[in-house]
C-alpha positions as CSV (number, residue, x, y, z in Angstrom):
1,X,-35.1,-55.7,23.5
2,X,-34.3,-52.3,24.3
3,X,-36.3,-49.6,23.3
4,X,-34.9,-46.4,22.7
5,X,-36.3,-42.8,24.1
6,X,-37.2,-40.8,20.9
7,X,-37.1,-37.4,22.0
8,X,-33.1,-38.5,23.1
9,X,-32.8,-39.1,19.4
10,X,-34.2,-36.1,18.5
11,X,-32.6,-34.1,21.0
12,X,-28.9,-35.5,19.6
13,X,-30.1,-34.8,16.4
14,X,-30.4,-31.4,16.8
15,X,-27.5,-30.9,18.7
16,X,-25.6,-32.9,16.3
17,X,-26.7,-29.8,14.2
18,X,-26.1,-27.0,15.7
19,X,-22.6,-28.3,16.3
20,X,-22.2,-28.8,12.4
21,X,-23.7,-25.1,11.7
22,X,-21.1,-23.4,14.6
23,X,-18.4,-25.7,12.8
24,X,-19.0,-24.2,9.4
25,X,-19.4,-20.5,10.7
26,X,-16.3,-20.6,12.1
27,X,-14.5,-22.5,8.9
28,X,-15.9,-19.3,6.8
29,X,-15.0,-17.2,8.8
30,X,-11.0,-18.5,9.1
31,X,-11.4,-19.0,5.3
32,X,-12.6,-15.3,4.6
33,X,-9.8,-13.9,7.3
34,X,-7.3,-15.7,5.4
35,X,-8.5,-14.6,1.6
36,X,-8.8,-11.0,2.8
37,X,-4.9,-10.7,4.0
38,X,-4.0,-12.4,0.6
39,X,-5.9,-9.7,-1.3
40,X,-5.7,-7.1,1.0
41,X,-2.8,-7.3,3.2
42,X,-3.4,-5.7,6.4
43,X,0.5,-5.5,7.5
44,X,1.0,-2.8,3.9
45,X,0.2,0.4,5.3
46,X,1.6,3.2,2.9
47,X,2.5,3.4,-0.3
48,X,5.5,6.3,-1.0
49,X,5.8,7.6,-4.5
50,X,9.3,7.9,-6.1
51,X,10.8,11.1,-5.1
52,X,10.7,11.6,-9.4
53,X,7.2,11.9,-9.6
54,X,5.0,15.2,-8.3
55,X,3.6,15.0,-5.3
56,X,0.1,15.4,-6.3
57,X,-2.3,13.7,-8.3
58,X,-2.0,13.4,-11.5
59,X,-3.9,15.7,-13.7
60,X,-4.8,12.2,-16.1
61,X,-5.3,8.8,-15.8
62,X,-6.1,6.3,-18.1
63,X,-5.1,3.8,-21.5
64,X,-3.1,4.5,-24.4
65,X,-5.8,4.2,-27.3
66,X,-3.3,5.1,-30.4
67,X,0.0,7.2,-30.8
68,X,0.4,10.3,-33.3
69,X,4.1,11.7,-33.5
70,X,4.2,13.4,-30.0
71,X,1.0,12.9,-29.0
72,X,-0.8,10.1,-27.3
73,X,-4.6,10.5,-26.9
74,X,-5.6,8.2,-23.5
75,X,-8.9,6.7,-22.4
76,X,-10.0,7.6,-19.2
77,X,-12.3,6.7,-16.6
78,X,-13.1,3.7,-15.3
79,X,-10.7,0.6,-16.3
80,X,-11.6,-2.9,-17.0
81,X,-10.7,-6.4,-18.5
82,X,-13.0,-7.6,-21.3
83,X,-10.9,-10.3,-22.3
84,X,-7.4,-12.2,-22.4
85,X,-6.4,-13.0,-26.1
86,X,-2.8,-15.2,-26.2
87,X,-2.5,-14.1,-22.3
88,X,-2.5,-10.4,-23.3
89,X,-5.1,-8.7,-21.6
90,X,-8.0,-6.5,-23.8
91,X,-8.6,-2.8,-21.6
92,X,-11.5,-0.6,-22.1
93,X,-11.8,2.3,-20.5
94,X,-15.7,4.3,-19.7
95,X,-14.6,7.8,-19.8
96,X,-13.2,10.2,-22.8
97,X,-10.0,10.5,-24.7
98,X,-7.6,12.9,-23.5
99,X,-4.8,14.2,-26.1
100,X,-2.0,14.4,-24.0
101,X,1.5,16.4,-25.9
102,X,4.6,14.9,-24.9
103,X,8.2,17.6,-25.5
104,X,11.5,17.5,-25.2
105,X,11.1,18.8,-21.8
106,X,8.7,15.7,-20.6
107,X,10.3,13.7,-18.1
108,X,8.9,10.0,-19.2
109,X,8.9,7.6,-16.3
110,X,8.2,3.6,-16.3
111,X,7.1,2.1,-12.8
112,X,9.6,-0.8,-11.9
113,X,7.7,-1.4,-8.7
114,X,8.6,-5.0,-7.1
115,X,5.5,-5.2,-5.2
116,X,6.2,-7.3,-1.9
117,X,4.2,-10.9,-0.9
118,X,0.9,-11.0,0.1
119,X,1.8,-10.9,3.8
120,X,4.7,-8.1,3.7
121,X,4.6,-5.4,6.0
122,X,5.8,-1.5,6.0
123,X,5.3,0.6,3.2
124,X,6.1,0.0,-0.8
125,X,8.5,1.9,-2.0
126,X,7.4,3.2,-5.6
127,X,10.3,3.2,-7.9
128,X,10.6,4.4,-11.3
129,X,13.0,4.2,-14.2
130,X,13.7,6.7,-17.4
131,X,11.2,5.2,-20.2
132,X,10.0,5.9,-23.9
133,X,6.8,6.7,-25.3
134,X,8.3,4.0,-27.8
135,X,7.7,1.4,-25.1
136,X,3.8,2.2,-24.0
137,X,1.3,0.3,-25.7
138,X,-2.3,-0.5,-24.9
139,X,-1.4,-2.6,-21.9
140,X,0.0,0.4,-19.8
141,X,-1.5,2.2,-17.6
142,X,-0.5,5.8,-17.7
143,X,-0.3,8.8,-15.8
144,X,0.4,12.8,-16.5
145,X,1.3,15.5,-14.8
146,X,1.5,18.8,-16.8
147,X,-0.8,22.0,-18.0
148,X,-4.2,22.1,-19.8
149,X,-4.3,23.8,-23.2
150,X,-7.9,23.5,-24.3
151,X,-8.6,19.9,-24.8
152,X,-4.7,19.1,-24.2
153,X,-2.3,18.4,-21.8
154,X,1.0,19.1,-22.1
155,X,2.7,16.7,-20.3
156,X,5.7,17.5,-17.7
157,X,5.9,14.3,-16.3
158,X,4.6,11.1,-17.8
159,X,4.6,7.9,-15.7
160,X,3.4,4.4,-17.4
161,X,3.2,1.1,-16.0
162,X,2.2,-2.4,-17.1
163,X,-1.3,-4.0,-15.9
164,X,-0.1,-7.9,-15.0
165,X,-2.7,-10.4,-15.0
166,X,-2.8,-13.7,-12.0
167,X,-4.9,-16.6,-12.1
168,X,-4.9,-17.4,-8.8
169,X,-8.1,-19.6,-9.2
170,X,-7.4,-20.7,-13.1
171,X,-10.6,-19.0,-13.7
172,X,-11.4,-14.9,-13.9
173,X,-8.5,-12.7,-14.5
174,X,-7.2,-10.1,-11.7
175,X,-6.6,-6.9,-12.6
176,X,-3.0,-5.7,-10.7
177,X,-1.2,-2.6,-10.8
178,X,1.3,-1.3,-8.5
């Protein structure tokens, strides 16, 4: 019989391990290159808004919470999902309601973005298209541009656009807006 050195067993062994570990380092780390360009893509360097909107930032963000004749009072702050209910997503919002006053004279924008794969390069062209105040609901994201009157803001320009929800996983919604 053959006998068999055991400290070349264990040597092998350990080898055998350290092999494995440097295997599934670099397997993460391929995997986590990989998921960041899908979420993040590197190649998207600029996003231009439509030549329509102001320049600036706008003077409100936020959800419409309910409609009066010409006003819509938004939540602000922070926005997240709580829930999906028949695929339609439930917002909240963490910051105070804002009345904003929408006139005759308010331009009303909705975003018709088509936002480009998740490996597209360049910039994202932001474009817009004449909207309603009709159309906005709680699913919209909306954003004003205007003057402050006390607690108001009358709006100049108005721009909504709709929050879309992937499953990439079939598990936790994704909140996306362009």
């Amino acid at each position: 019989m053959r006998s068999e050195n055991p400290n070349k067993n264990s040597i092998l062994k350990w080898i055998g391990l350290i092999a494995l570990l440097i295997l599934l380092v670099s397997a993460a780390f391929v995997g986590g290159q990989l998921l960041n360009r899908t979420l993040n893509p590197q190649g998207v360097r600029n996003f231009v808004a439509a030549e329509e909107l102001p320049q600036t930032q706008p003077d409100a963000l936020g959800l419409l919470v309910r409609r009066e004749d010409n006003s819509l009072f938004m939540g602000t702050g922070g926005i997240n999902i709580d829930a999906e209910i028949d695929g339609v997503p439930v917002l909240s919002y963490d910051g105070p309601v804002v009345e904003v006053v929408v006139n005759s004279e308010t331009h009303v924008y909705q975003d018709v973005t088509a936002l480009p794969g998740p490996f597209s390069s360049g910039e994202i062209q932001q474009e817009v298209a004449e909207g309603t105040i009709e159309e906005i609901d709680e699913t919209h994201k909306i954003s004003v541009w205007g003057r402050k009157v006390g607690d108001r803001i009358i709006a100049d320009v108005l721009l909504y656009s709709a929050f879309t929800i992937s499953h990439p996983d079939g598990r936790a919604p994704q909140l996306e807006s362009p």
